[in-house]
VEXDREN-2710 file (C-alpha; in Angstrom, 1 decimal):
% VEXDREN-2710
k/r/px/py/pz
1/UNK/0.0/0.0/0.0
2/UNK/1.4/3.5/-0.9
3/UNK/2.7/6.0/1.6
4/UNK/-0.2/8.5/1.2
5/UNK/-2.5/5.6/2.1
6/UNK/-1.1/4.2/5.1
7/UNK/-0.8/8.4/6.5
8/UNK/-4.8/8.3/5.9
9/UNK/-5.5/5.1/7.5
10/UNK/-3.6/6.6/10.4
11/UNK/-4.8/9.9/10.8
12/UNK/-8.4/7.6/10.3
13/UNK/-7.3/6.1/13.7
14/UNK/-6.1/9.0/15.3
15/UNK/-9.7/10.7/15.3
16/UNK/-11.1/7.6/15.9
17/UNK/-9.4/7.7/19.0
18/UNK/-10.2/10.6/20.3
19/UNK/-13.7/10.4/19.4
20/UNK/-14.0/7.5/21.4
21/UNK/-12.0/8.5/24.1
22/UNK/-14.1/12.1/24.3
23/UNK/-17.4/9.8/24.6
24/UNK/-15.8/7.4/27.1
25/UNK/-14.5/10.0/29.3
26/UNK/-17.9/12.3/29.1
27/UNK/-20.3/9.1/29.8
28/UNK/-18.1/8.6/33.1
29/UNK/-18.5/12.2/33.6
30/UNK/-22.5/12.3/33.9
31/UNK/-22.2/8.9/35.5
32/UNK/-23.5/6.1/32.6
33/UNK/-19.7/4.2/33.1
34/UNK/-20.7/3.8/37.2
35/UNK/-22.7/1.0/37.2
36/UNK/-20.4/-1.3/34.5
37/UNK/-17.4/0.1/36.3
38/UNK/-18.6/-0.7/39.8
39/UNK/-19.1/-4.6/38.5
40/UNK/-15.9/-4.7/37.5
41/UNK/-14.2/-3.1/40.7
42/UNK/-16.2/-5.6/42.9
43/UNK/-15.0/-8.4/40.6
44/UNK/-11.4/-7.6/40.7
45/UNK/-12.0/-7.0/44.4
46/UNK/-13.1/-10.5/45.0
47/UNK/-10.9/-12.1/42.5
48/UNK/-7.6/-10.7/44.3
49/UNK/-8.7/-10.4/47.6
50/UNK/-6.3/-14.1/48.0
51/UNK/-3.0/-12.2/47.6
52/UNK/-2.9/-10.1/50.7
53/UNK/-3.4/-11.8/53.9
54/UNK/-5.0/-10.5/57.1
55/UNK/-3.1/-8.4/59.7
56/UNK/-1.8/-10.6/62.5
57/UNK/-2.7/-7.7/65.3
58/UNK/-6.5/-8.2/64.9
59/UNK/-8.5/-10.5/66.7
60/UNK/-12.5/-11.1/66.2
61/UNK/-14.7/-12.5/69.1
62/UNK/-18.6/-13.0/68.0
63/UNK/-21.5/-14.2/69.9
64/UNK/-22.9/-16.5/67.7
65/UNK/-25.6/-19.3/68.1
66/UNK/-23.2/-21.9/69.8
67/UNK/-22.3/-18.9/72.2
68/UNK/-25.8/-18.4/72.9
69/UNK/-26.9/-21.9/73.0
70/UNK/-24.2/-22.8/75.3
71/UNK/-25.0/-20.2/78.0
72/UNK/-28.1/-20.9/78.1
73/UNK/-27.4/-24.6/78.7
74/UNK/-24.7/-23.6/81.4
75/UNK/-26.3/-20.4/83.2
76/UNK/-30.0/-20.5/82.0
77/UNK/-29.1/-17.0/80.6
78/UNK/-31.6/-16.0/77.8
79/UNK/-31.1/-13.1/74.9
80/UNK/-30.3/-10.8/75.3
81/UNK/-27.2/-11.7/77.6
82/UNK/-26.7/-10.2/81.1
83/UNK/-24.1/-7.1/80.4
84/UNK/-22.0/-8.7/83.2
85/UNK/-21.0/-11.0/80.9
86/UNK/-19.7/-8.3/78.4
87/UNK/-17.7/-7.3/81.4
88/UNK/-16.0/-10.5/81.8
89/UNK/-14.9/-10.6/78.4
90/UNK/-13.5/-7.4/78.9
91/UNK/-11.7/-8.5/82.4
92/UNK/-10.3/-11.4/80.3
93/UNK/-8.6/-9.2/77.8
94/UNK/-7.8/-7.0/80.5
95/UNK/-5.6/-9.7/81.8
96/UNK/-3.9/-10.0/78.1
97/UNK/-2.8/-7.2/78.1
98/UNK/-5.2/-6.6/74.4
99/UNK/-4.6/-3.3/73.2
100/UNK/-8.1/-2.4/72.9
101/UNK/-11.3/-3.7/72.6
102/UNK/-13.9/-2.5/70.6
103/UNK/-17.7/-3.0/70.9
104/UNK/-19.3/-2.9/67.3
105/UNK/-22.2/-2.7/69.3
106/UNK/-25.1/0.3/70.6
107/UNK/-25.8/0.0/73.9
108/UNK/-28.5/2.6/74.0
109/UNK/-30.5/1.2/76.8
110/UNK/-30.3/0.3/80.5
111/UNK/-30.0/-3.5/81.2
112/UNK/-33.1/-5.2/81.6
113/UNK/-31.0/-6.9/84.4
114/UNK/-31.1/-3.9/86.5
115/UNK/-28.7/-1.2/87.4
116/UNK/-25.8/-3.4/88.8
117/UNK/-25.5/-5.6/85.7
118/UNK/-24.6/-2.5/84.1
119/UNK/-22.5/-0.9/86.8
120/UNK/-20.5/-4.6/86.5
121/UNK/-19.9/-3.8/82.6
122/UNK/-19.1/-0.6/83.3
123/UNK/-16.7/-1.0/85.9
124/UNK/-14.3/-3.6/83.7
125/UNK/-14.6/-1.3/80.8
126/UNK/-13.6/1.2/83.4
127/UNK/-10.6/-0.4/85.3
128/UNK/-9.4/-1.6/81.5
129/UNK/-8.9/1.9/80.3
130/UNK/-8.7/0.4/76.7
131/UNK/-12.3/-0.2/75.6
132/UNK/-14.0/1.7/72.4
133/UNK/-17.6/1.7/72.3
134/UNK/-19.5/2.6/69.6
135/UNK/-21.5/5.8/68.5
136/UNK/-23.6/6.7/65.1
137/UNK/-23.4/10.1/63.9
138/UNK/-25.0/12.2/60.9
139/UNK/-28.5/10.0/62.1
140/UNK/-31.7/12.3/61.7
141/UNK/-33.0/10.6/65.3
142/UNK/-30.2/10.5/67.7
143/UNK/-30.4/10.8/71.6
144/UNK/-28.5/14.0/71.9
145/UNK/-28.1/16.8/70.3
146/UNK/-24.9/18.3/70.5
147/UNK/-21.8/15.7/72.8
148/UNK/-23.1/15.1/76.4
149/UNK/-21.5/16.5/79.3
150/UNK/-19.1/13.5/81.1
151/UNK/-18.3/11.8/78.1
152/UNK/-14.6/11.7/76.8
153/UNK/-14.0/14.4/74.0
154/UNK/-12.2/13.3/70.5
155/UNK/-8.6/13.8/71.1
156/UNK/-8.4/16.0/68.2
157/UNK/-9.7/19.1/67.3
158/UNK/-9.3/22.2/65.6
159/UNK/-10.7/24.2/68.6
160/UNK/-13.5/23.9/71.4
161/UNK/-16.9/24.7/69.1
162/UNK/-18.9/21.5/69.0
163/UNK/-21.7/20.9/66.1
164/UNK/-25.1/20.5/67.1
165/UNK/-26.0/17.5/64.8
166/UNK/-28.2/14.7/66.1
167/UNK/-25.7/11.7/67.8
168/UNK/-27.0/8.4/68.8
169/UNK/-24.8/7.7/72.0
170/UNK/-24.7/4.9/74.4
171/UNK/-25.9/4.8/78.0
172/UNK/-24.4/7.4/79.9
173/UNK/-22.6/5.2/82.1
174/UNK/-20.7/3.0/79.2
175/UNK/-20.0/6.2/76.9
176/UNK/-18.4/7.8/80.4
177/UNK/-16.1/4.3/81.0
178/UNK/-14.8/4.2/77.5
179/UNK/-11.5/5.6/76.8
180/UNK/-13.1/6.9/73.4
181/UNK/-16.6/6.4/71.5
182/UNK/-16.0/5.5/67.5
183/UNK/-18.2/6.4/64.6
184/UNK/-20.4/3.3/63.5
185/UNK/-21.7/5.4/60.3
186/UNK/-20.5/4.4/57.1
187/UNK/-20.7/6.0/53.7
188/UNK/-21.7/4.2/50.7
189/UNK/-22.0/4.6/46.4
190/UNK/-24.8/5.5/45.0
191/UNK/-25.6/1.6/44.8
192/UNK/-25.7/1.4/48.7
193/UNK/-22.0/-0.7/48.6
194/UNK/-19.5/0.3/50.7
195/UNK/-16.3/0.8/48.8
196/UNK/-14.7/3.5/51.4
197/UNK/-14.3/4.3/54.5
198/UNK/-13.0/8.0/56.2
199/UNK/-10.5/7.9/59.1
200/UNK/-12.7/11.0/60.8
201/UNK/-15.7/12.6/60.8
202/UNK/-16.0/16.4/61.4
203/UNK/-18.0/17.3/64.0
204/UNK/-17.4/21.5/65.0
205/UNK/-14.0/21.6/65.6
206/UNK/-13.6/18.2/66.8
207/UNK/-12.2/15.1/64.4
208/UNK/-14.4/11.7/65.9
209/UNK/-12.6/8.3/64.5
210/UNK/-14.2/6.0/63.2
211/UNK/-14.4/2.6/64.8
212/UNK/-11.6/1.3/62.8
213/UNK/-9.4/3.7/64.0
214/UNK/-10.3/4.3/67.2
215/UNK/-8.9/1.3/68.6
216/UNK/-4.9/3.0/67.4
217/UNK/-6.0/5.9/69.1
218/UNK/-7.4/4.0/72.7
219/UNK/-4.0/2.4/72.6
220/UNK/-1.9/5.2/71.7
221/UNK/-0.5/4.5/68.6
222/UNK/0.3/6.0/65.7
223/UNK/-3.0/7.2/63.2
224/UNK/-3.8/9.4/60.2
225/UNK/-3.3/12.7/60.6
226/UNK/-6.7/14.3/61.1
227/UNK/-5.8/16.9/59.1
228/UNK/-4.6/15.5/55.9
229/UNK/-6.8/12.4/55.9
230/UNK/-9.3/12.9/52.5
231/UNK/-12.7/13.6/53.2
232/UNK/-13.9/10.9/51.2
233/UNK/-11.9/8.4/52.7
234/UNK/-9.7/5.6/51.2
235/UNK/-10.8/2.8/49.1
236/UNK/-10.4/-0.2/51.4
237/UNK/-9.1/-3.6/50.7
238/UNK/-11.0/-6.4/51.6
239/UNK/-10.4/-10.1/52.6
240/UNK/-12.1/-13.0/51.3
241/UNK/-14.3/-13.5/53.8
242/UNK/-14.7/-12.2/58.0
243/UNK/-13.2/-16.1/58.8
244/UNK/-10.0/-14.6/57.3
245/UNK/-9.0/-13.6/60.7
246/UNK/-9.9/-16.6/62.4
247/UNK/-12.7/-15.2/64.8
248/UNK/-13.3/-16.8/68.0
249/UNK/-16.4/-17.1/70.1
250/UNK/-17.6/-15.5/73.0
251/UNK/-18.0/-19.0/74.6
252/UNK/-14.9/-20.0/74.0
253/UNK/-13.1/-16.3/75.6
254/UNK/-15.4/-17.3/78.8
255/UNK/-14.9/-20.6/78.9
256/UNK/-11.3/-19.6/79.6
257/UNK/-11.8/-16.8/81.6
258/UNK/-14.0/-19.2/84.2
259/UNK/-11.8/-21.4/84.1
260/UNK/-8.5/-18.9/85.2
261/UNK/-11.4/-17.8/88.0
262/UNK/-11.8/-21.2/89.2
263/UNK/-7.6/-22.3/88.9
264/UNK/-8.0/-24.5/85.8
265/UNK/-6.1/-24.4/82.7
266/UNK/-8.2/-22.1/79.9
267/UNK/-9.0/-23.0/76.9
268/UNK/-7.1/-20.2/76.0
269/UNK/-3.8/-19.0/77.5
270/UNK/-4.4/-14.9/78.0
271/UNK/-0.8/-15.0/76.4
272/UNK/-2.0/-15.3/73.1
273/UNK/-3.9/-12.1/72.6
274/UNK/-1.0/-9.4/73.9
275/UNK/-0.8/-6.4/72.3
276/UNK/-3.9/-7.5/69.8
277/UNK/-7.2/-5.3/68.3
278/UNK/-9.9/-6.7/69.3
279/UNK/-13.5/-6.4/67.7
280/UNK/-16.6/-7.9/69.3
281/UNK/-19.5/-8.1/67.5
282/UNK/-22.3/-10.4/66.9
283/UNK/-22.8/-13.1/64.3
284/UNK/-25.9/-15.2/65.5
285/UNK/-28.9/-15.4/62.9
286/UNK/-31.0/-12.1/63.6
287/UNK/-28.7/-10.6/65.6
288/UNK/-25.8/-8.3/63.4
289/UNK/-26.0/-5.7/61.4
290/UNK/-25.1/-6.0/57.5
291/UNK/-23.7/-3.9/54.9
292/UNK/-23.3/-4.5/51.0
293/UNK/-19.5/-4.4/50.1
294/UNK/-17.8/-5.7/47.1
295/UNK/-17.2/-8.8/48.9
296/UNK/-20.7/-10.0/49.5
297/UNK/-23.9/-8.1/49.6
298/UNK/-24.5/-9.4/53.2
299/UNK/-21.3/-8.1/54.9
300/UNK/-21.4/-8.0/59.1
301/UNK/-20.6/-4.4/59.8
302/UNK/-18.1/-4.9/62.0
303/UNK/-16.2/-6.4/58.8
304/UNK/-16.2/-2.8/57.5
305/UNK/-14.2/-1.1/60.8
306/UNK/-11.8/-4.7/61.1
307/UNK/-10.6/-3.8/57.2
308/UNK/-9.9/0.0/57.5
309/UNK/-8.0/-1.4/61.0
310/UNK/-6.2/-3.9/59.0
311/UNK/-5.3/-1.4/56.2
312/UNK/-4.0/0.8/58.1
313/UNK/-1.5/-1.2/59.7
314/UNK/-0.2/-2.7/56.9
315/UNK/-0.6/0.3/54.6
316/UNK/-2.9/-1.8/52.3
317/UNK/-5.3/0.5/51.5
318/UNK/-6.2/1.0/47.4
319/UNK/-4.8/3.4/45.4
320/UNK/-6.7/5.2/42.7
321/UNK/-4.7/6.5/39.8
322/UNK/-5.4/10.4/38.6
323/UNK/-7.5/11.8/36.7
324/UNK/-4.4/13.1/34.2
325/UNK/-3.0/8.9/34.3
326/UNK/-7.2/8.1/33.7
327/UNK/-7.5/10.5/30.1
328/UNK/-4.0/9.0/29.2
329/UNK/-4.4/5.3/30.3
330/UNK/-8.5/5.7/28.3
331/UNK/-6.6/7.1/25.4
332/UNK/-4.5/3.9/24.8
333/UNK/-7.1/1.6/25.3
334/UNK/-9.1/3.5/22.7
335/UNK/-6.4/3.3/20.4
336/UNK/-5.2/0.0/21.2
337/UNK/-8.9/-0.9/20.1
338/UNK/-9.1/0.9/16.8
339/UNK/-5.6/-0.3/16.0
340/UNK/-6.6/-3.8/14.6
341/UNK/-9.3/-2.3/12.3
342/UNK/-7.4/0.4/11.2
343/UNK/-4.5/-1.5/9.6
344/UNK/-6.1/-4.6/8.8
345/UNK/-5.9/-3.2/5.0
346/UNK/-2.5/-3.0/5.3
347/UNK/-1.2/-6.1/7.5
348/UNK/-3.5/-8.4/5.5
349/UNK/-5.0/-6.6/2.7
350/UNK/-8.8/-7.3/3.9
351/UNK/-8.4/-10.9/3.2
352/UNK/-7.8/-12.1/7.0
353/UNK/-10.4/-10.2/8.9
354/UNK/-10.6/-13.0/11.1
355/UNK/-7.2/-12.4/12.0
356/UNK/-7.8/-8.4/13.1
357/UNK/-11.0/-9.7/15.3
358/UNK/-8.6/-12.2/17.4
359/UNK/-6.2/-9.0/17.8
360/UNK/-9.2/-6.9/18.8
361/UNK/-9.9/-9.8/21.4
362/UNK/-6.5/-9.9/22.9
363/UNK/-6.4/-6.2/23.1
364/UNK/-9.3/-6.8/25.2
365/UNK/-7.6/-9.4/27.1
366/UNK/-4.6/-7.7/27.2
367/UNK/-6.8/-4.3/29.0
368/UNK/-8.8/-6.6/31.2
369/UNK/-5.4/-8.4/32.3
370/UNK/-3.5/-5.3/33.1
371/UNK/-6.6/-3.8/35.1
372/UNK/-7.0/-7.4/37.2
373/UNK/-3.0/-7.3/38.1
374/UNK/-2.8/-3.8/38.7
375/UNK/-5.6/-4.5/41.5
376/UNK/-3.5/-6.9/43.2
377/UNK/-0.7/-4.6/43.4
378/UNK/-3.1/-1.7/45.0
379/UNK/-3.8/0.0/42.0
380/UNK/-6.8/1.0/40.7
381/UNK/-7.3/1.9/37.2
382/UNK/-10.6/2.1/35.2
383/UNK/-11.8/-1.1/32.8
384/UNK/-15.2/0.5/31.2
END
C-alpha cells in the first residue's frame, strides 16, 4: 500500500481515538460508566482479595448461636445476655494485656437486668482503660443533640466549638467508662455498597474516628493525621471473607476466663492475645447488622471497621490512579482498540479479517489483564 494511504488510514485512527476517548471519558463524567465500572471493581475486588493476607494484630470474638446456646445450657441466661458477661470478656482481655477492645455494638438502653449488671460492665470497661464503644453520627434521630457533658471528648480538634448534629450515644454510664466512642456510620456509592471508608468525621472543631481507627487511638498508637486524611476516605481492601482472621467465640473467651477464675487451665492462654485489636461483634442469625460491600452483599458491619484497622497497619489500602494517568491510560485503550481495524488493509490486505477480530480480542484481554494485576498490586485503574 502506498505511503499516502497508510498516513490516511492513520490519521483515520487517530480521530477515531479521540472520538471514542471524548465519549468514554464524558459518559463517566455524567455517571453512565458507574454502574459497569462498579461490577468490575467488585470483581477484581473478589478475584484478588487471596494475595494479601489479614493483619496478624487483629483479633475477632462473635457471639454466635453456639455462644448463645451454650450459655443458656450452662447459666440459664436467655437473649439478650446479662451485660455482666460483656464485662467478663472485657476483664479477660484485661488480663492479656489486648490493646483495645472494641464493641461494634449500641448499647442505647439500661440493662433489663437492672442497674448493677450495668455498673459490672461498666466498671471492667472502666478499670481496662482500653475499651471503644461505639457511637452513630449524621442520624436524623439520635439521643442528643450536641456531645453530652461527662463523656470523653475526641482527642483531636481544631478548637472547642462543638456541632449540634443529632448523635445516637450509648448509656451514659458505658460512653463515660470508654476511653473513646468511634463512629459506627458508614458512607456508601450510589448503589448502597460500601467501597470506602473515612479515618474521621468532622464534627465542630472536633475530628471523631471511626471505629476502625479508634482502637490506634485507645492504645496510643500511631494514626492518620486528622488533618490530611481525604474527606472521602480511602478505598479499602477487603479479605475474602470475615473467617479470614480466624474469629473466636464469646463462649470460647469465657470458657477460659472461668476457668482462670476457678484455677483450671483455659481453653485459652491470656498470652496469646497481647498487644492485639480486638472487635466484638455479633454473628448469630437475627442478631448483626449488614452492609453490602464488594465482597458479598451481606457483609457483618463490623467487617467494615476490622478492614480499614487492617489497612492501616499494613498500609494496604487501594490506590486510585489520577484523573491526568485516567485520560491518558482511556486514550491507549481506545487506540489499542481501533488499531486492529485500522491497519487490517494493510497487514492483511482485507483478506484475514478474522485475523484483526482475534487481535481486537486480545487487546481486550490484554486491558482486562492489566486492570486485574494492577488490582493486586493496589492499583486502581478504570476497565469500562
Amino acid at each position: 500500500m502506498k505511503k499516502d494511504a497508510k498516513k490516511t488510514i492513520f490519521i483515520r485512527c487517530v480521530f477515531i481515538t479521540l472520538f471514542v476517548s471524548v465519549a468514554i471519558l464524558f459518559f463517566d463524567l455524567i455517571g453512565l460508566s458507574e454502574l459497569p465500572e462498579n461490577m468490575f471493581y467488585d470483581s477484581r475486588m473478589v478475584k484478588t482479595a487471596f494475595t494479601v493476607s489479614p493483619s496478624d494484630e487483629i483479633v475477632v470474638v462473635l457471639i454466635d448461636q453456639d455462644s448463645i446456646d451454650w450459655a443458656n445450657e450452662e447459666f440459664g441466661w436467655g437473649w439478650p445476655w446479662q451485660r455482666s458477661a460483656y464485662g467478663d470478656i472485657v476483664r479477660y482481655f484485661d488480663m492479656a494485656n489486648a490493646a483495645s477492645v472494641v464493641f461494634d455494638v449500641m448499647f442505647t438502653e439500661q440493662s433489663i437486668y437492672g442497674a448493677e449488671d450495668d455498673l459490672s460492665f461498666v466498671q471492667a470497661c472502666s478499670d481496662y482503660g482500653h475499651v471503644v464503644q461505639a457511637l452513630y453520627c449524621e442520624r436524623v434521630h439520635g439521643n442528643s443533640n450536641g456531645w453530652k457533658e461527662g463523656i470523653p471528648l475526641p482527642k483531636f480538634s481544631e478548637g472547642t466549638q462543638m456541632a449540634d448534629k443529632p448523635l445516637l450515644f450509648p448509656i451514659d454510664e458505658v460512653a463515660k467508662s470508654a476511653s473513646l466512642l468511634g463512629n459506627v456510620s458508614a458512607t456508601s456509592d450510589r448503589d448502597g455498597t460500601i467501597r470506602r471508608a473515612s479515618a474521621y468525621m468532622k464534627y465542630g472543631d472536633y475530628y471523631i474516628p471511626s471505629l476502625g481507627i479508634a482502637p490506634l487511638v485507645s492504645a496510643d498508637k500511631e494514626v492518620p493525621n486528622y488533618l490530611t486524611e481525604p474527606k472521602e476516605g480511602r478505598l479499602l481492601r477487603f479479605q475474602s471473607s470475615l473467617d479470614s482472621y480466624v474469629p473466636y467465640n464469646a463462649k470460647q473467651i469465657l470458657q477460659s476466663y472461668y476457668a482462670i477464675q476457678n484455677g483450671q487451665t483455659p481453653l485459652l492462654e491470656p498470652e496469646l492475645f497481647e498487644d492485639m485489636y480486638v472487635f466484638f461483634g455479633f454473628s448469630a442469625p437475627g442478631l448483626f447488622d449488614i452492609c453490602s460491600t464488594p465482597i458479598s452483599p451481606s457483609y457483618p458491619g463490623v467487617g467494615v471497621h476490622i478492614t480499614q484497622l487492617d489497612n492501616t497497619l499494613q498500609d494496604s489500602f487501594l490506590v486510585s490512579t489520577g484523573v491526568l494517568f485516567t485520560i491518558f491510560y482511556v486514550i491507549i485503550c481506545a487506540f489499542l482498540g481501533c488499531f486492529p481495524f485500522s491497519y487490517s488493509q494493510i497487514m492483511y490486505s482485507g483478506r484475514n479479517i478474522w485475523i484483526t477480530s482475534v487481535l481486537f480480542l486480545l487487546c481486550g484481554i490484554l486491558i482486562v489483564f492489566v486492570s486485574y494485576l494492577l488490582f493486586a498490586l493496589g492499583i486502581v485503574i478504570p476497565i469500562v
